[in-house]
C-alpha positions as CSV (number, residue, x, y, z in Angstrom):
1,X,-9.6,61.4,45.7
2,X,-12.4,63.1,47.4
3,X,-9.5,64.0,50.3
4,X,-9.0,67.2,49.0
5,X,-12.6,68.5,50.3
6,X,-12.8,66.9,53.9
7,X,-11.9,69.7,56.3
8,X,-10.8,68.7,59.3
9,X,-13.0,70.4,62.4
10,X,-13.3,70.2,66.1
11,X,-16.9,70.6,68.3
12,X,-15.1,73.5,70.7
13,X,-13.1,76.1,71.2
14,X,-9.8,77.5,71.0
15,X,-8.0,81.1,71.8
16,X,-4.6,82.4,71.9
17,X,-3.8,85.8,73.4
18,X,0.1,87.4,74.3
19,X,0.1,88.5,77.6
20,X,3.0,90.9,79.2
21,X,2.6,90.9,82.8
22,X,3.7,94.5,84.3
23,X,4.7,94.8,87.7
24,X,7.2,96.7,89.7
25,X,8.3,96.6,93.0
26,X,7.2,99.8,94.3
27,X,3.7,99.8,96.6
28,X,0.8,100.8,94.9
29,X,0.1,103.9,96.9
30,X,3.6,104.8,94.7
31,X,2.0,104.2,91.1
32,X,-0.5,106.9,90.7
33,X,-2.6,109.4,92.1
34,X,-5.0,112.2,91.5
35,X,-1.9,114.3,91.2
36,X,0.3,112.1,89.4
37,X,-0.9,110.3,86.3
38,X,0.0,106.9,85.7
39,X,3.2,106.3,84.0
40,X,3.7,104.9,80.7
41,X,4.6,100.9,80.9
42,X,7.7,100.0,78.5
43,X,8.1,95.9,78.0
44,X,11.6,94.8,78.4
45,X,11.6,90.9,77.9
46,X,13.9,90.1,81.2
47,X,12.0,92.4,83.4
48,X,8.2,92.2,81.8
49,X,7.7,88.5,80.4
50,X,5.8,87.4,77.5
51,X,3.6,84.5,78.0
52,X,1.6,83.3,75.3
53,X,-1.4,81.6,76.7
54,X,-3.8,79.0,74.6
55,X,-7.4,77.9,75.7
56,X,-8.5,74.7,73.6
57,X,-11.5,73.4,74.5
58,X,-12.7,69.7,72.9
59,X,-16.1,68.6,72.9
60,X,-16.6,64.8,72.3
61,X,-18.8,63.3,69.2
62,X,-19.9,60.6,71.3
63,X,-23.4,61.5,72.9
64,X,-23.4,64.9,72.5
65,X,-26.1,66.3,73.1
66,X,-28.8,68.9,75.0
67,X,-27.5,68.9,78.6
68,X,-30.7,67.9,79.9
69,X,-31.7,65.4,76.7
70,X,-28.0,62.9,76.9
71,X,-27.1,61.3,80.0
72,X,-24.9,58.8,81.7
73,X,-22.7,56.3,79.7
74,X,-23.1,54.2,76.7
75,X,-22.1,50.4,76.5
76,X,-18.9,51.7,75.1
77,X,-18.2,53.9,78.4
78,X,-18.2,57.1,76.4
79,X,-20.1,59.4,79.0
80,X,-22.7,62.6,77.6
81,X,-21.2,65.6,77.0
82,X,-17.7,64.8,77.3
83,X,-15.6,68.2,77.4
84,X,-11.7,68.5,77.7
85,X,-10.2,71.7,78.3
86,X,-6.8,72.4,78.0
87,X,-4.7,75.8,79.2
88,X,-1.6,75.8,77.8
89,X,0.6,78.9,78.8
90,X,4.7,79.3,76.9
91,X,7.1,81.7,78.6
92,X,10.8,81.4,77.2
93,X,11.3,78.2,76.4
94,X,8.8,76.2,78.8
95,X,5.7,75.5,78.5
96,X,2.5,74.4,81.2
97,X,-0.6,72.5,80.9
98,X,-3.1,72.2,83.0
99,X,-5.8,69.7,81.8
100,X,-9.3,69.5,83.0
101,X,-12.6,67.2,81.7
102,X,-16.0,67.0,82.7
103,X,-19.1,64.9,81.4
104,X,-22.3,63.2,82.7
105,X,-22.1,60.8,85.8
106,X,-20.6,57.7,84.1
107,X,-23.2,55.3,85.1
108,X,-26.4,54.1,83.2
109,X,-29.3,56.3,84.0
110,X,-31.8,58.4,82.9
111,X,-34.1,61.1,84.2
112,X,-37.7,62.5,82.9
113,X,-37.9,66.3,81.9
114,X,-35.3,68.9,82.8
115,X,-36.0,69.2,86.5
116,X,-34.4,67.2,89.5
117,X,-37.7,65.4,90.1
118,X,-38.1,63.0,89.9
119,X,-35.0,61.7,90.8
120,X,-33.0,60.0,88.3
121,X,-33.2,56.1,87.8
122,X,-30.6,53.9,87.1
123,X,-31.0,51.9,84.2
124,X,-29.0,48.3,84.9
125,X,-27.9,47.8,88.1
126,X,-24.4,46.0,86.9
């Protein structure tokens, strides 16, 4: 069983940071001045949530590549430099996702160099 030494690994990133969000109902002329220093923040759970917010971002294996080197789409449709991103954010007991992806134009095409001329050409026309 050769299991045992495969380690599991993703192309991207991922972060995970507590936040407590502090705010009060008093203006902001009211929290602190020259004369008056700020006051010490306590965290009380009802008034100052946690959230627990997560940034995982996934790169795909298919055609990845330079951003100027991979372009367009493969016969499989699997576009260059696919990236999904994820924020996921956890207060109580809910939690929110917000999902966003981004990748090459999917069509078949290719371009010369690293500069916008010439323009790119399209490789099939189906």
């Amino acid at each position: 069983e050769v299991d045992f030494w495969i380690i599991p690994i993703i192309q991207g990133f991922v972060q995970i940071e507590e936040l407590v969000v502090n705010y009060s109902e008093s203006s902001d002329d009211d929290k602190s001045s020259p004369e008056t220093p700020p006051q010490e923040s306590t965290c009380v759970d009802d008034v100052h949530p946690t959230f627990l917010v997560a940034l995982i971002s996934r790169r795909s294996r298919h055609r990845a590549g330079m951003r100027y080197k991979r372009r367009g789409v493969d016969k499989n449709g699997n576009v260059a430099n696919y990236v999904e991103t994820e924020q996921l954010i956890h207060v109580h007991n809910h939690t929110l996702s917000f999902i966003q992806t981004r990748g090459s134009v999917p069509v078949f095409w290719s371009q010369v160099g690293y500069r916008y001329n010439p323009r790119p050409r399209l490789d099939k026309s189906k």
